[in-house]
N, C-alpha and C positions, 0 to 999 in steps of 0.2 A: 778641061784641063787634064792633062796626065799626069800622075804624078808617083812616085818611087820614093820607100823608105826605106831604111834602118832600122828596124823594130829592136829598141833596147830594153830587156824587158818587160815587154807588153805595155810597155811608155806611152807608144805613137797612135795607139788603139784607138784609143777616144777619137784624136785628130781626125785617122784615118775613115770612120766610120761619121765624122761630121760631112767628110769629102765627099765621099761616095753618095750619103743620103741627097748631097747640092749635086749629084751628076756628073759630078771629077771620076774619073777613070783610072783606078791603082795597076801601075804596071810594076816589074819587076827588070829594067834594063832600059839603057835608051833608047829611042829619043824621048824624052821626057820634060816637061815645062817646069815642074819643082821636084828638089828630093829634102826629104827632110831626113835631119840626122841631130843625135843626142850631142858630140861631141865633133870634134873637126880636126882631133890630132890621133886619138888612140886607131890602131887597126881591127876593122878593115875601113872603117871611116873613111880615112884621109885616103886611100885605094877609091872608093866610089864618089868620092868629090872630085877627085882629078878627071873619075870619065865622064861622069856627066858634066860637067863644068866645060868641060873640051867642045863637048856635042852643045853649047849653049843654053844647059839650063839651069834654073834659078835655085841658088842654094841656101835652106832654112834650119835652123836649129829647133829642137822642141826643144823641155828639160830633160836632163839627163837625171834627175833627182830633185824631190821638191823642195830639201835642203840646196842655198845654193854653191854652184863648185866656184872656185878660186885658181883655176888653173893660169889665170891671163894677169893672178897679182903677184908675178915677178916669176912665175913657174913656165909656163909655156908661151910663146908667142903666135899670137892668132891668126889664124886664117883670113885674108884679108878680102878671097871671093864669097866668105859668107855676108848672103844680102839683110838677116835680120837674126832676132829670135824669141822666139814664144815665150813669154812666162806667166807665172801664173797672179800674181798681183804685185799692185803697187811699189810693195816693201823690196820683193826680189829686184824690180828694174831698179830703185831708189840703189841699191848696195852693187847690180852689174857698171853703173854710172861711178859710184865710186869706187871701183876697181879700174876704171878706167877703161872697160869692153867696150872695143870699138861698132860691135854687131850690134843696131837699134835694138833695144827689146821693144815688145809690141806684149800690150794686158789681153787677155783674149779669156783668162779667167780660170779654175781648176777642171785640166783637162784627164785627170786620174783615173775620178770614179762620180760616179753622184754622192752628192755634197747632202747629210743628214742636219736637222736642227740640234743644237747641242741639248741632251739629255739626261740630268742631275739625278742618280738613282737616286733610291733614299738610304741606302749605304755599302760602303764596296765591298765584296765577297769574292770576285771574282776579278784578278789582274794578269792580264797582259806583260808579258816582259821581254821588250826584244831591244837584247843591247845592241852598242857598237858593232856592227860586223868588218872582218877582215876583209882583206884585197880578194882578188879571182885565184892569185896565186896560195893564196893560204896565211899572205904576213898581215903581221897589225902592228899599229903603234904599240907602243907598251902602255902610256900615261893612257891610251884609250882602253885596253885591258883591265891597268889598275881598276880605272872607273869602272869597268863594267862588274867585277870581282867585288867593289865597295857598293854594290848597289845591291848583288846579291847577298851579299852577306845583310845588310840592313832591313830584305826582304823577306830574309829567312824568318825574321825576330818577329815578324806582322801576323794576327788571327786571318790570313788570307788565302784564296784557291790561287797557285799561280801556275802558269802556262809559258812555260818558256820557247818565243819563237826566236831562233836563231841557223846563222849562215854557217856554218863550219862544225866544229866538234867543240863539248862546254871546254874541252883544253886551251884549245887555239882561243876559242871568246873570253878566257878568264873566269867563265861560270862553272862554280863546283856542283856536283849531282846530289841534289836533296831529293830525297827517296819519294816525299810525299807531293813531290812538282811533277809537271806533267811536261815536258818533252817532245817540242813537232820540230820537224827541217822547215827551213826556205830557202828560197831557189834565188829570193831576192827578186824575184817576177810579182809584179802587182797583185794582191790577196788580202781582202778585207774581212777573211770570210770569220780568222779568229779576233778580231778585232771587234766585230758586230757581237760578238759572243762573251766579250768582255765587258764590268762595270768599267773599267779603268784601265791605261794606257802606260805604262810605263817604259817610253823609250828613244831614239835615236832616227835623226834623221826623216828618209822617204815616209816611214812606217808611222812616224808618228806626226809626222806632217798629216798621213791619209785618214787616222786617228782622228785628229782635231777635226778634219774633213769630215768623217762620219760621226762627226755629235760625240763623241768620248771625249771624258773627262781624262785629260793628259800630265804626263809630269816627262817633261824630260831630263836628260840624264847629260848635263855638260854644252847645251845647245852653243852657246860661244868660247866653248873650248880653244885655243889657241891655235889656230894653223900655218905651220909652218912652209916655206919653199922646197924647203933641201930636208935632208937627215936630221929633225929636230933639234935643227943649229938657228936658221935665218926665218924671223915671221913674216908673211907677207908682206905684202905692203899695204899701207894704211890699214894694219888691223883692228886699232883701236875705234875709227870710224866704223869699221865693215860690225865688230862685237857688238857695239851701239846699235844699231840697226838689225842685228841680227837676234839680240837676247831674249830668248822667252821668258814670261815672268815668274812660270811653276816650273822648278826645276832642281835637280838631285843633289844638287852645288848650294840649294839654297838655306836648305835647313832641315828638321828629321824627316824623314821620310811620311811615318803617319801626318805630317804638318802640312807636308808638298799634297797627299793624295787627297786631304779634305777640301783643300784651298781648290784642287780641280776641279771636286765633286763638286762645288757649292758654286762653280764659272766666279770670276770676275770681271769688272771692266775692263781691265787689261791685257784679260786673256782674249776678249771680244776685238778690242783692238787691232791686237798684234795680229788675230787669224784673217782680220778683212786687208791689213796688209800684206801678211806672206801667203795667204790659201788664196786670198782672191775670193769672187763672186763665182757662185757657181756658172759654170761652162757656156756661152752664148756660142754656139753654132754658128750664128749667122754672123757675128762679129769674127769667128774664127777664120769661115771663109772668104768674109770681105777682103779680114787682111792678109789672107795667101793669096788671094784671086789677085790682089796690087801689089803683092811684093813680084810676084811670078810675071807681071807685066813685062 
């Protein structure tokens, strides 16, 4: 099988290198039997779905983020030549279902990183902090700033080492420069490498999604925050169903801060739960390629 992606970043990695290990053939241009792509509206996207699609072949979605997007609840209208899309457990297809996403999802499992055992230091020293990040362009919510600016603030007050990984400058993220925090860039490309270096997780989205993923005790910071269609006027549609399905149980919204980061450290059943729904089992290969080898038919 040949097959052509989109690499959004370093997303399609894992997929790509299950392919290759089963004897599929990575090309970069038609003709080609599948392309798999993050998304099916942003550019250059919708440009490489049109030409392979022409030339006849079969078109898949991975995640674009292992939070999932909501672009198809009342935001964009989908592409209707994609034939499926990957995610990564149970909980994501349970909430693409009720959004109403017409493209089958298919479990195939966390295609990220390798998935660690979760691992209860015997007490945190060392935190992770990677808020909210902004758009490509450099904009953000503001209620997602507030939050990010009320998390450091309450971070500040904690006997903790913290590490702040963030996308933009601490202006644009709402984070003020405390002298005695440490400060790295991300590119927002897949990197677990300060996250393995951390007791504890605090934060948003991909990041802490891959968190939960590598055995860190997590707190996130607003996980079923409100998302809206338009200019923080219109919420989606059924968001009250999608926040159900979507809420994590340790979180920034919940109560003080030292309260959320014990409750991580110490796992609950409910944080067990919620990860074998939205992380999924780690990565089966062979189930990955079965279901491209039959979608691409």
């Amino acid at each position: 099988m040949r097959v052509a992606a989109f690499d959004h970043q370093r997303k399609s990695l894992g997929i790509l290198s299950a392919l290759q290990a089963a004897g599929h053939r990575i090309v970069d241009r038609p003709p080609a039997d599948l392309l798999l792509v993050d998304h099916d509206s942003a550019p250059p996207r919708a440009q490489l779905i049109d030409a392979f699609h022409a030339d006849g072949t079969t078109v898949v979605m991975y995640p674009h983020g292992a939070r999932p997007t909501f672009q198809y609840a009342g935001i964009l209208e989908p592409d209707q030549r994609i034939r499926g899309q990957l995610v990564h457990g149970p909980g994501i297809a349970d909430i693409y279902r009720i959004v109403g996403c017409p493209h089958e999802p298919h479990v195939v499992g966390w295609t990220y990183s390798p998935t660690v055992p979760f691992h209860a230091p015997r007490k945190i020293r060392r935190v992770l902090f990677a808020p909210h990040h902004p758009f490509g362009n450099g904009t953000m919510c503001e209620y997602e700033r507030t939050l990010n600016a009320d998390v450091a603030r309450r971070l500040a007050a904690l006997d903790v080492e913290v590490t702040v990984q963030m996308y933009g400058s601490p202006e644009t993220n709402g984070v003020p420069t405390v002298g005695r925090w440490r400060y790295v860039p991300s590119s927002l490309d897949l990197d677990w490498r300060h996250i393995d270096q951390a007791d504890a997780v605090i934060g948003d989205g991909t990041i802490a999604y891959l968190a939960i993923a590598r055995g860190k005790p997590t707190v996130m910071v607003g996980n079923a925050r409100q998302v809206y269609a338009d200019d923080m006027v219109t919420p989606v549609d059924r968001w009250p169903d999608i926040a159900a399905a979507l809420r994590y149980p340790v979180d920034t919204t919940a109560g003080p801060l030292d309260h959320m980061l014990e409750l991580a450290r110490a796992g609950t059943t409910e944080v067990n739960e919620w990860k074998e729904r939205m992380i999924g089992p780690p990565l089966s290969r062979s189930l990955l390629v079965r279901t491209l080898e039959s979608l691409a038919r």
